[in-house]
Kinemage of the C-alpha trace (Angstrom):
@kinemage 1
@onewidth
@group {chain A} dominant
@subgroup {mainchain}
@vectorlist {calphas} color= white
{ca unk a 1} P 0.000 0.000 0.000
{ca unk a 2} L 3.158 2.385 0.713
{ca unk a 3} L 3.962 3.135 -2.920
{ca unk a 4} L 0.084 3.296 -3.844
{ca unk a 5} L -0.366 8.096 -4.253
{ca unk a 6} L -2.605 9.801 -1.771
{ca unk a 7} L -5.555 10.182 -4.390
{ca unk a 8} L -5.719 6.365 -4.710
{ca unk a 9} L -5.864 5.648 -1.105
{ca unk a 10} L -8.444 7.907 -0.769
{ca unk a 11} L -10.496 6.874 -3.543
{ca unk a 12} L -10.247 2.996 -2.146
{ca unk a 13} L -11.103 4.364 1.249
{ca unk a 14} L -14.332 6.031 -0.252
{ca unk a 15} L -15.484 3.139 -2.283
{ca unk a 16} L -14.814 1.128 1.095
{ca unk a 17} L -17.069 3.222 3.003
{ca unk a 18} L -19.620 2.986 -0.006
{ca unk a 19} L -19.272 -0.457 0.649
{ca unk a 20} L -19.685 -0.387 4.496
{ca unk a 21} L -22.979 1.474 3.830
{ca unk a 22} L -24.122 -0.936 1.829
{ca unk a 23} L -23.666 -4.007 3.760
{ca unk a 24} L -25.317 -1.988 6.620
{ca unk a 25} L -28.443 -1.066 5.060
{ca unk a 26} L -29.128 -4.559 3.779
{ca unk a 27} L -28.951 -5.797 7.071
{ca unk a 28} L -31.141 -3.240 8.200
{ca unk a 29} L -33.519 -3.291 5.067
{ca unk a 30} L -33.377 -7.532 5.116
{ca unk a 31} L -34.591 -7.925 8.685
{ca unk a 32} L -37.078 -5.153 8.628
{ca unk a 33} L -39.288 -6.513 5.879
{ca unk a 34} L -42.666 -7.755 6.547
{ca unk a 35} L -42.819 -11.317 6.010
{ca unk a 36} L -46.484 -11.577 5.199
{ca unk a 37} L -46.226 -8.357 2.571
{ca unk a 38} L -42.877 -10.263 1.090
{ca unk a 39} L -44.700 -13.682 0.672
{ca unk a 40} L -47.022 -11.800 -1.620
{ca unk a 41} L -44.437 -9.822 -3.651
{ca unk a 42} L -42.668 -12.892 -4.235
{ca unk a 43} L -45.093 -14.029 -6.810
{ca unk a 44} L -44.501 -11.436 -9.208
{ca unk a 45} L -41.032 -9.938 -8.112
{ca unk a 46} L -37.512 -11.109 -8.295
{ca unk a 47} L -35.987 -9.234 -5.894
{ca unk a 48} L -38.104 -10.127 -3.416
{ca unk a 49} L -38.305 -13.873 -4.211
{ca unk a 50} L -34.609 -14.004 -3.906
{ca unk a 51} L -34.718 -11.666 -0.317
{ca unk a 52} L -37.473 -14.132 0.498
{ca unk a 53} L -35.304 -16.931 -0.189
{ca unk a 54} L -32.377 -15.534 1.572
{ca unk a 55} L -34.481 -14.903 5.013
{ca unk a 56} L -35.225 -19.104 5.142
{ca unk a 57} L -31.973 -19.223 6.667
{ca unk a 58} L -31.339 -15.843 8.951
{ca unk a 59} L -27.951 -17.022 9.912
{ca unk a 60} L -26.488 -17.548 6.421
{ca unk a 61} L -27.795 -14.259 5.665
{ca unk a 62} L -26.422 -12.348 8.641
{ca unk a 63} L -23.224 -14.427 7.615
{ca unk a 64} L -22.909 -13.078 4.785
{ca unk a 65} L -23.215 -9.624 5.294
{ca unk a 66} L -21.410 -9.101 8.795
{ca unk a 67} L -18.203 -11.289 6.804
{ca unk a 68} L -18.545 -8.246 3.898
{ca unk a 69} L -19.302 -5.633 6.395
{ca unk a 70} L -16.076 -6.555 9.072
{ca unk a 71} L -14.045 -7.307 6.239
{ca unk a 72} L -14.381 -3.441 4.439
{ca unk a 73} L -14.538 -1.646 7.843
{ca unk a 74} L -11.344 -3.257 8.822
{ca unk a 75} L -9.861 -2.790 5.673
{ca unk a 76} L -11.427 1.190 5.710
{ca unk a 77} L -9.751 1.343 9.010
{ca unk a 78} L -6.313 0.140 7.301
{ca unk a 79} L -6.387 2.260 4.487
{ca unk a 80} L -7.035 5.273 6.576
{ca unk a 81} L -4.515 4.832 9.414
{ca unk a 82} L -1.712 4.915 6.261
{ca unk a 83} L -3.200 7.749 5.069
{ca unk a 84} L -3.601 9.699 8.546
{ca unk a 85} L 0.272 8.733 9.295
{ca unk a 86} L 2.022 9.798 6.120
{ca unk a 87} L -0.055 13.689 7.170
{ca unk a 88} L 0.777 13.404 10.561
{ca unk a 89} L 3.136 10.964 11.204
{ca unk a 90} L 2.451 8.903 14.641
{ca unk a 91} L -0.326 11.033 15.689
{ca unk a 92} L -2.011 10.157 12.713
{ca unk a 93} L -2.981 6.162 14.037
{ca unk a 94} L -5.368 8.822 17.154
{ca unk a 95} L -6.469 11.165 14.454
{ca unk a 96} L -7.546 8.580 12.135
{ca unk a 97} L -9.637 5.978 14.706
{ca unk a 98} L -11.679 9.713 15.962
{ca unk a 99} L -11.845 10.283 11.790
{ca unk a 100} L -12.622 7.282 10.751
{ca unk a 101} L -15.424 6.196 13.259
{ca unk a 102} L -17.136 9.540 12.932
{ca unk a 103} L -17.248 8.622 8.978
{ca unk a 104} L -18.213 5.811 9.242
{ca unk a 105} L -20.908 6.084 12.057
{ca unk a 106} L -22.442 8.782 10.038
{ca unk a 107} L -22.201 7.811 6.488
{ca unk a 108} L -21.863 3.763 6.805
{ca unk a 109} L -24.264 3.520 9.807
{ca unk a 110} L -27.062 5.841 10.870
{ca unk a 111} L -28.005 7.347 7.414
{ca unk a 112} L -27.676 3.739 5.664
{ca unk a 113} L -29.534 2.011 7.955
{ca unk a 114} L -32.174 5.227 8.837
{ca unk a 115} L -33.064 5.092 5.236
{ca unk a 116} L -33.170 1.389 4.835
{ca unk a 117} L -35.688 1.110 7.991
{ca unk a 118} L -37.655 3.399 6.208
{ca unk a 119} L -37.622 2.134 2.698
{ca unk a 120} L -37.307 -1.673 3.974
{ca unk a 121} L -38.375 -3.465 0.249
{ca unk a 122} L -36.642 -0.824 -1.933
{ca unk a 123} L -33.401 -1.339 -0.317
{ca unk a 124} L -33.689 -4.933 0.246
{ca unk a 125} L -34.524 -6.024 -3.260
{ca unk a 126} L -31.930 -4.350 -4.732
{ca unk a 127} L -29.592 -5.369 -2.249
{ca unk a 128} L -30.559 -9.487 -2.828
{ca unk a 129} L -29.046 -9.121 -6.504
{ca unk a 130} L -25.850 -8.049 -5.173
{ca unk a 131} L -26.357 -10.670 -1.779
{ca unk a 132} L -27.478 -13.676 -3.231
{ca unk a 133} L -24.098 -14.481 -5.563
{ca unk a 134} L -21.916 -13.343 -2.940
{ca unk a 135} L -23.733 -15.621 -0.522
{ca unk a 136} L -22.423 -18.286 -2.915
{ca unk a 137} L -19.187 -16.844 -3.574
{ca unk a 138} L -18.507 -16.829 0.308
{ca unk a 139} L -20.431 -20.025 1.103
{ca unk a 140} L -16.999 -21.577 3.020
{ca unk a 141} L -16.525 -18.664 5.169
{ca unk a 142} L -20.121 -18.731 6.081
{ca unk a 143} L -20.272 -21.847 6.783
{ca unk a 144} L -17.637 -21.719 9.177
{ca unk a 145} L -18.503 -18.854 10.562
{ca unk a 146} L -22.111 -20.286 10.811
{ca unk a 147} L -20.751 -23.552 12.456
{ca unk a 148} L -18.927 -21.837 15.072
{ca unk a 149} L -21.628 -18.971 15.956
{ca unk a 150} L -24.551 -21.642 16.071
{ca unk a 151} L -21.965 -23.887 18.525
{ca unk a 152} L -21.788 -21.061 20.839
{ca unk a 153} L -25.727 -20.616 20.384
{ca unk a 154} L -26.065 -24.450 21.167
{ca unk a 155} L -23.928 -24.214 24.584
{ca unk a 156} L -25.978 -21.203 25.514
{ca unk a 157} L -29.353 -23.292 25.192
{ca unk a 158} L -30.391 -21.856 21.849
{ca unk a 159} L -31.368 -24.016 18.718
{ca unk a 160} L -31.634 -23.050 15.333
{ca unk a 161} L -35.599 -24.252 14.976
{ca unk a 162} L -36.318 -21.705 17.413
{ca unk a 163} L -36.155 -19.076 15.775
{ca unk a 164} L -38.730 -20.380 13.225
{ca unk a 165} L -41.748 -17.485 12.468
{ca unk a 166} L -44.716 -18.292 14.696
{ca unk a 167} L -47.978 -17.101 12.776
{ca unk a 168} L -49.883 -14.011 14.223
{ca unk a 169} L -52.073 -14.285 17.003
{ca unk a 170} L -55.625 -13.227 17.502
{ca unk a 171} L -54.212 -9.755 19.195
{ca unk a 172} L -51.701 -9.813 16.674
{ca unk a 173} L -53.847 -9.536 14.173
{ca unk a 174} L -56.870 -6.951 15.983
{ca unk a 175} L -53.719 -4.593 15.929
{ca unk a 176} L -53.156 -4.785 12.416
{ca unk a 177} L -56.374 -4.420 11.552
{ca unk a 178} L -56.819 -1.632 13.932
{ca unk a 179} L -53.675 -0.504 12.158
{ca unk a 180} L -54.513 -0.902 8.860
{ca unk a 181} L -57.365 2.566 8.630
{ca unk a 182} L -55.997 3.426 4.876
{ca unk a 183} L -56.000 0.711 3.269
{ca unk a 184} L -59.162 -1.201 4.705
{ca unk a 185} L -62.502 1.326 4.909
{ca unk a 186} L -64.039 1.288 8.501
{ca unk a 187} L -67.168 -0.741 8.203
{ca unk a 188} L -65.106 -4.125 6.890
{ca unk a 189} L -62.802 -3.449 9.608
{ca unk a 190} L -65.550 -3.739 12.185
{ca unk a 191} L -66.328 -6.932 10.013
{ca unk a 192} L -63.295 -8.307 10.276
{ca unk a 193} L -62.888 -7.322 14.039
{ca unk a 194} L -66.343 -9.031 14.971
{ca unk a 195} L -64.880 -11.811 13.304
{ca unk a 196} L -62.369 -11.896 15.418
{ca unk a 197} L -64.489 -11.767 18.699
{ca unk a 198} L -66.512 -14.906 17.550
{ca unk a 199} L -64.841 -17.061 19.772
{ca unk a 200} L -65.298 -14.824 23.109
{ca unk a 201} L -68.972 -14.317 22.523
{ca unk a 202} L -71.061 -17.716 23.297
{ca unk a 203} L -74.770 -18.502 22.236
{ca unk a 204} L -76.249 -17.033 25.656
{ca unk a 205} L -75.425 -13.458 24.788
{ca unk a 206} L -76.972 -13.132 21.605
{ca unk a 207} L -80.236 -15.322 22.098
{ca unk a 208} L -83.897 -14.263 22.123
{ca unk a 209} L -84.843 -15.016 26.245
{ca unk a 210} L -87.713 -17.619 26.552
{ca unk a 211} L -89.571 -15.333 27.688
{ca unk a 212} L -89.579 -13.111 23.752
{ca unk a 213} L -90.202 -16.222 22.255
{ca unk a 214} L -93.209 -16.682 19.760
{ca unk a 215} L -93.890 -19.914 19.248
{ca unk a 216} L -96.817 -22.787 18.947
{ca unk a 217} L -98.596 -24.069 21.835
{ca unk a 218} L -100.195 -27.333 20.719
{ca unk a 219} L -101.847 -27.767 23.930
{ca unk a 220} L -103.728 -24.756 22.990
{ca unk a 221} L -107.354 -25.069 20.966
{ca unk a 222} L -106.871 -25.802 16.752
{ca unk a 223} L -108.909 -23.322 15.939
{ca unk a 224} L -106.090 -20.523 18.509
{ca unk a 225} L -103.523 -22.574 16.970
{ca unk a 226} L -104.466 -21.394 13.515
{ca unk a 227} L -105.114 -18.152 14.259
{ca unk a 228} L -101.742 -17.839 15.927
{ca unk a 229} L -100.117 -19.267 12.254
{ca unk a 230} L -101.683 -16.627 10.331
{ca unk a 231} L -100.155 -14.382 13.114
{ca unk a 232} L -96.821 -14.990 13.325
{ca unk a 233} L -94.845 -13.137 11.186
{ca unk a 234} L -91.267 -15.076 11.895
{ca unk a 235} L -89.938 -17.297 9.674
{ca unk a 236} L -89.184 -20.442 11.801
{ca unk a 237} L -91.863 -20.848 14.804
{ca unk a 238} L -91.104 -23.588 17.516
{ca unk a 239} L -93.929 -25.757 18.440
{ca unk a 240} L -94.341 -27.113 21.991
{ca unk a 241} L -96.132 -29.151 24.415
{ca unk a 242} L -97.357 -26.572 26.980
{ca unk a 243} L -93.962 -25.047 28.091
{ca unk a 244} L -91.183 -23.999 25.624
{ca unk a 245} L -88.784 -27.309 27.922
{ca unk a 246} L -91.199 -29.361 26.324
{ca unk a 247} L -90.438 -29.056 22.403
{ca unk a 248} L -91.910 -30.604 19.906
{ca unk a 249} L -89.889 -28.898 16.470
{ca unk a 250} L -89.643 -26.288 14.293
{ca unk a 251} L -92.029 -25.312 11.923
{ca unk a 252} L -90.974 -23.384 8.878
{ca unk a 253} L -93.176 -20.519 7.385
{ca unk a 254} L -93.381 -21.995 4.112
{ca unk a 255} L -94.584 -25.422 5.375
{ca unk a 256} L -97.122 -23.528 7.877
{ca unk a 257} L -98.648 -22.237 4.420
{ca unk a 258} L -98.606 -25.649 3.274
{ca unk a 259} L -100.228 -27.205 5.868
{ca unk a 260} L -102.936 -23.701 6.272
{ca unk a 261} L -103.636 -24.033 2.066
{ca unk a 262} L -103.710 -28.285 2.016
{ca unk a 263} L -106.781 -30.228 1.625
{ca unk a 264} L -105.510 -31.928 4.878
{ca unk a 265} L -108.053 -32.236 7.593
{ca unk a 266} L -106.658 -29.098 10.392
{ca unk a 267} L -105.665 -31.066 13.184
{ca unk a 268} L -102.671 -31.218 15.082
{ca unk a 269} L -101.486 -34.496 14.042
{ca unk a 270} L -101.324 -33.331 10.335
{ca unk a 271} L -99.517 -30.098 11.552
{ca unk a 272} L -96.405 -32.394 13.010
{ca unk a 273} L -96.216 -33.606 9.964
{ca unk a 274} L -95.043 -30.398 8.891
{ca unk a 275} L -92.571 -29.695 11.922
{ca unk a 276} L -88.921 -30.645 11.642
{ca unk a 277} L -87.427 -31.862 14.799
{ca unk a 278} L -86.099 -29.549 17.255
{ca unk a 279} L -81.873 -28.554 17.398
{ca unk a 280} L -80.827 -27.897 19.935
{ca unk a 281} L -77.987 -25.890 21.426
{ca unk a 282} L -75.716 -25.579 25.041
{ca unk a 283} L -75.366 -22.123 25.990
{ca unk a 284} L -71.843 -21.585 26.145
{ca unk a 285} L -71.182 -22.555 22.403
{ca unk a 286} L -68.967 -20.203 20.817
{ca unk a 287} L -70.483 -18.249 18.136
{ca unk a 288} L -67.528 -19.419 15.649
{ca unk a 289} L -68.456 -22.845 17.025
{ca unk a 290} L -72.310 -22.273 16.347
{ca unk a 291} L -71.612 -20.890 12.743
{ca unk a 292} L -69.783 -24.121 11.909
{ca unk a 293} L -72.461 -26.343 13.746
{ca unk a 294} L -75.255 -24.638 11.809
{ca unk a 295} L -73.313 -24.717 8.696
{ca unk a 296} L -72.790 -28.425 9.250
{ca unk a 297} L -76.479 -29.355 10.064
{ca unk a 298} L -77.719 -27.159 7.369
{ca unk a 299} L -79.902 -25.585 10.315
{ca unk a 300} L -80.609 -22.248 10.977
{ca unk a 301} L -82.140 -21.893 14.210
{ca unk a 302} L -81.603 -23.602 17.882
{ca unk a 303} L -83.192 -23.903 21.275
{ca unk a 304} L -80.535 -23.076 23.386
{ca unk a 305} L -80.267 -25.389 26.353
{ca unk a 306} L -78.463 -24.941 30.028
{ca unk a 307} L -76.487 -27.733 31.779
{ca unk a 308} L -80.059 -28.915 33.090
{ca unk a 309} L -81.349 -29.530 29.726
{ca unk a 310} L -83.996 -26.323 30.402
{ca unk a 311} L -84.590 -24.195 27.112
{ca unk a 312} L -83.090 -20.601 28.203
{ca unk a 313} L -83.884 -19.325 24.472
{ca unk a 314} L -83.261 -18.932 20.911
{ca unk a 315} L -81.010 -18.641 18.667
{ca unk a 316} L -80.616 -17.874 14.435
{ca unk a 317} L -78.318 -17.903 12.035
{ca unk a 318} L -79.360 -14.416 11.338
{ca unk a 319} L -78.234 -13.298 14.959
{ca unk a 320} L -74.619 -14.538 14.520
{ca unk a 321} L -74.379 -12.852 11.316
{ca unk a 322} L -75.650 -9.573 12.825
{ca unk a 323} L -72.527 -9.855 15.224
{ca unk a 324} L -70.442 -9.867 12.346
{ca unk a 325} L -72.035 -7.490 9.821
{ca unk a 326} L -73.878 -5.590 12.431
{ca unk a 327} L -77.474 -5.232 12.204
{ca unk a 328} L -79.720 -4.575 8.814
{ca unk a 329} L -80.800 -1.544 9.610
{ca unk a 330} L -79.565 1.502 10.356
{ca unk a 331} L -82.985 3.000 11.777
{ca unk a 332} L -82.201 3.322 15.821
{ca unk a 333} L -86.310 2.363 16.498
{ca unk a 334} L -86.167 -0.429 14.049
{ca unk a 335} L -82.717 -1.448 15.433
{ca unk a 336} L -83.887 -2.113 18.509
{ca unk a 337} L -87.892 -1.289 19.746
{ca unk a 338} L -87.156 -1.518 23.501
{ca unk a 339} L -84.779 2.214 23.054
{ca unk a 340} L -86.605 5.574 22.114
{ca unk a 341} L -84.968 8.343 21.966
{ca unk a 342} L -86.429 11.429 23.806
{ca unk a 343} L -83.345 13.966 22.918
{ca unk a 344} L -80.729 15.732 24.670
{ca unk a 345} L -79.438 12.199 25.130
{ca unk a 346} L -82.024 10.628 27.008
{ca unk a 347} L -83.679 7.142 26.501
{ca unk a 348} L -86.647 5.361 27.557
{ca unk a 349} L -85.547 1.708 27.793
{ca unk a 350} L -87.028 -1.608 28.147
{ca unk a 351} L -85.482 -3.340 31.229
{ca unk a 352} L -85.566 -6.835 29.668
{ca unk a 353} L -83.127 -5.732 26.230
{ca unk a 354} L -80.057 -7.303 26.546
{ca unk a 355} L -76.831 -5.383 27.869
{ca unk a 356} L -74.591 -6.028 24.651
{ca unk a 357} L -77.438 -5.081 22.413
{ca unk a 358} L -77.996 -1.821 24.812
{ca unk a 359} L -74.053 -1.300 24.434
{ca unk a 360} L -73.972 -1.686 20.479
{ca unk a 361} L -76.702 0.356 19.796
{ca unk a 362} L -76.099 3.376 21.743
{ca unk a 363} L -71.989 3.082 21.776
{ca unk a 364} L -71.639 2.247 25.732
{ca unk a 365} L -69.746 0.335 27.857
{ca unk a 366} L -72.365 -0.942 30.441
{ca unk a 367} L -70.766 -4.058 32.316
{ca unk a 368} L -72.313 -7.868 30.637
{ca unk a 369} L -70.267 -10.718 31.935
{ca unk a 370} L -72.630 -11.063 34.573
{ca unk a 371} L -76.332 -10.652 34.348
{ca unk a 372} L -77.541 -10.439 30.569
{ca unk a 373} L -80.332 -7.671 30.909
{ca unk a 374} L -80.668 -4.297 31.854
{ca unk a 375} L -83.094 -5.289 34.698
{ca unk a 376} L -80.830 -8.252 36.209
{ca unk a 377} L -78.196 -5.694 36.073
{ca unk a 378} L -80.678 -3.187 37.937
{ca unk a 379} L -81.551 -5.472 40.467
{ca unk a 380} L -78.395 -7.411 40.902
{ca unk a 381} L -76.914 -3.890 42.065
{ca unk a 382} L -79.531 -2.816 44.429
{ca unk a 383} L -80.393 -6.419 45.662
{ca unk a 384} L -83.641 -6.412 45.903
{ca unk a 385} L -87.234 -5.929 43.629
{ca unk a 386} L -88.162 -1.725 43.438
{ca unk a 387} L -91.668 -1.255 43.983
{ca unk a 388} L -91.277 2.573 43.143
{ca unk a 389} L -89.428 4.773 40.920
{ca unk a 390} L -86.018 4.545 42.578
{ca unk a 391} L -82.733 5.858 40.269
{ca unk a 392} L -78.903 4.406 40.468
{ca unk a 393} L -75.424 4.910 38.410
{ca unk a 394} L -73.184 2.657 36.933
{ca unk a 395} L -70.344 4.539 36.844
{ca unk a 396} L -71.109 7.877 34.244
{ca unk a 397} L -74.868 5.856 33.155
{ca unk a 398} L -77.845 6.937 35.451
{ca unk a 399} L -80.918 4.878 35.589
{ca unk a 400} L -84.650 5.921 36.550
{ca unk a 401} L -86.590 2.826 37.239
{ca unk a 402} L -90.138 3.532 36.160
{ca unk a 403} L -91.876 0.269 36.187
{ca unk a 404} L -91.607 -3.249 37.615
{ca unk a 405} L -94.005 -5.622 36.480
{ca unk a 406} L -93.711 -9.247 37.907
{ca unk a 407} L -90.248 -9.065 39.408
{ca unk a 408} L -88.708 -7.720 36.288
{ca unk a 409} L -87.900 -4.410 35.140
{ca unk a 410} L -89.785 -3.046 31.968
{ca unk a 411} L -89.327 0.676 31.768
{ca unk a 412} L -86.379 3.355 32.825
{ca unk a 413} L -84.928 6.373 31.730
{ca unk a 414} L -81.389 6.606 30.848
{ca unk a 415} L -78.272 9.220 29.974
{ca unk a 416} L -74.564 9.725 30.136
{ca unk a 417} L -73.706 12.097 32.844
{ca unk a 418} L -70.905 13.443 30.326
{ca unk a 419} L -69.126 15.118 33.894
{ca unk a 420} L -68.260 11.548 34.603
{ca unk a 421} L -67.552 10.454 31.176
């Protein structure tokens, strides 16, 4: 190197620190790429299938570029030490390691890698055209520099598999949703988030109480039986013994016109001929569970059942896909009947609509994982029945209760004290 001129050394010592930033921002641009983003690229981009193919084997890769990246720095930091001595003799070995690292921390280091952390796929598929042949060009000092890193890694504990890409997991994936506002337009994120929140819903939150249910009572007169038929404006109508515990099936609305416009005598004999048998449901069935099982056994409504074998309710097909699309209407009476809205933010409310329906409709955050209704929540906090008006908070909700009628709730008043919001 002596009897190389100033002007070359200096050139080589640029082109070395060219290099130096190079190596760096691969590294930089390499590890930061999304994986999921870079399986998709793959398909229709060389670059990226090569940076993809690279990434299988982390180690190699890191090999490679930390082999190119010592090497040039070292050889930077020769270069410039014969440089710094020849202008000021000795001294110059001080002057150039303060030189030196300030060059190449700046322009091999922070701006390199800065840039490739913000342009991860631009950098990094350029960079695997230049990475990928000198991966094979240097495969015999990787590999022993691989064998002998991943030795060390094996005393400490550490084996290779582990560092294998686990997939995303439901949180995971709510954040990058949550994340994802301009690309994905807000109503098919809440899709996609309701999706998500399948699993932590079960049948007894969504279901129509016992008590809502219309159904056929075939202990009841024909001729009441009939009449309630031409009533009922639902599309599948349970049929019972007496007492919804005591079902008989499910009787469709097409085959109720059947049976109502058939020559067949109108008995009830002729009308279970008409019923399909009764499916049934335990209440703490997922929703994601529920859509599979009604999938499955191409039904589309279920008596849901407790661990006694009672019927607590009912439960559609339609009402798990409201949890996921939301519901069909936008209209705030039609969403729900049991909230009007007087104004300034006040509500007359039914005391027997559920809590989560009560929550979705009206944006609030009244507690659920306890009593399902308005009025269990009412009375579980006070403890006891109200005979009279009486009026509580839950936190920044106040209730007036304005009616009890046989140990249940059925009217109150409601608002948002916003000073406790």
């Amino acid at each position: 190197m002596n009897h190389l001129s100033d002007a070359s050394l200096l050139s080589l010592l640029l082109v070395l620190i060219l290099m130096s930033a190079f190596f760096s921002s691969s590294e930089t641009g390499m590890m930061s790429l999304n994986r999921y983003r870079l399986k998709n690229s793959a398909k229709h981009k060389k670059g990226a299938a090569l940076a993809q193919k690279m990434l299988e084997r982390p180690d190699r890769l890191l090999g490679v570029i930390l082999t190119g990246n010592n090497f040039v720095n070292i050889f930077a930091s020769s270069i410039a030490t014969i440089l710094f001595t020849r202008w000021f003799g000795d001294s110059g070995i001080i002057v150039a390691s303060f030189v030196l690292t300030f060059v190449i921390l700046v322009f091999a280091e922070v701006t390199p890698k800065t840039l490739a952390a913000l342009k991860p796929e631009r950098i990094a598929f350029l960079a695997a055209y230049v990475l990928h042949p000198l991966q094979t060009l240097l495969y015999p000092i990787v590999v022993v520099v691989n064998l002998l890193s991943n030795g060390m890694l094996y005393l400490l504990g550490i084996r290779q598999g582990d560092s294998q890409e686990a997939g995303l997991s439901r949180e995971e994936l709510r954040t990058l949703v949550h994340e994802s506002r301009a690309v994905i337009p807000s109503k098919n994120r809440a899709m996609l988030l309701s999706i998500l929140d399948l699993e932590k819903v079960v049948v007894d939150d969504i279901m129509v109480p016992r008590n809502e249910v219309v159904g056929v009572d075939l202990d009841a007169d024909m001729r009441d039986i009939l009449e309630a038929l031409k009533r009922i404006h639902h599309t599948r109508i349970p049929v019972f013994n007496g007492d919804l515990n005591r079902p008989v099936g499910i009787l469709h609305a097409k085959r109720a016109l059947k049976f109502l416009s058939s020559p067949l005598e109108k008995n009830k004999a002729n009308l279970l001929q008409f019923t399909a048998e009764p499916y049934f449901v335990p209440e703490n069935t997922s929703l994601h569970k529920q859509l599979a099982n009604f999938q499955k056994s191409k039904r589309r409504v279920g008596l849901v059942v407790n661990e006694y074998g009672d019927v607590k309710g009912l439960v559609t097909l339609e009402d798990i896909l409201e949890e996921i699309v939301g519901e069909f209407t936008t209209d705030l009476t039609s969403v729900s009947p049991d909230i009007v809205a007087e104004g300034d933010g006040i509500y007359t409310i039914d005391g027997t609509i559920a809590i989560r329906e009560l929550n979705k409709s009206l944006g609030w955050a009244l507690p659920y994982l306890g009593p399902r209704t308005l009025s269990g929540l009412i009375i579980e906090h006070l403890e006891f029945f109200p005979t009279e008006p009486v009026c509580i908070r839950f936190g920044a909700y106040c209730v007036e209760v304005h009616n009890t009628k046989n140990n249940i709730i059925r009217s109150t008043r409601m608002w948002v004290d916003q000073s406790h919001a």
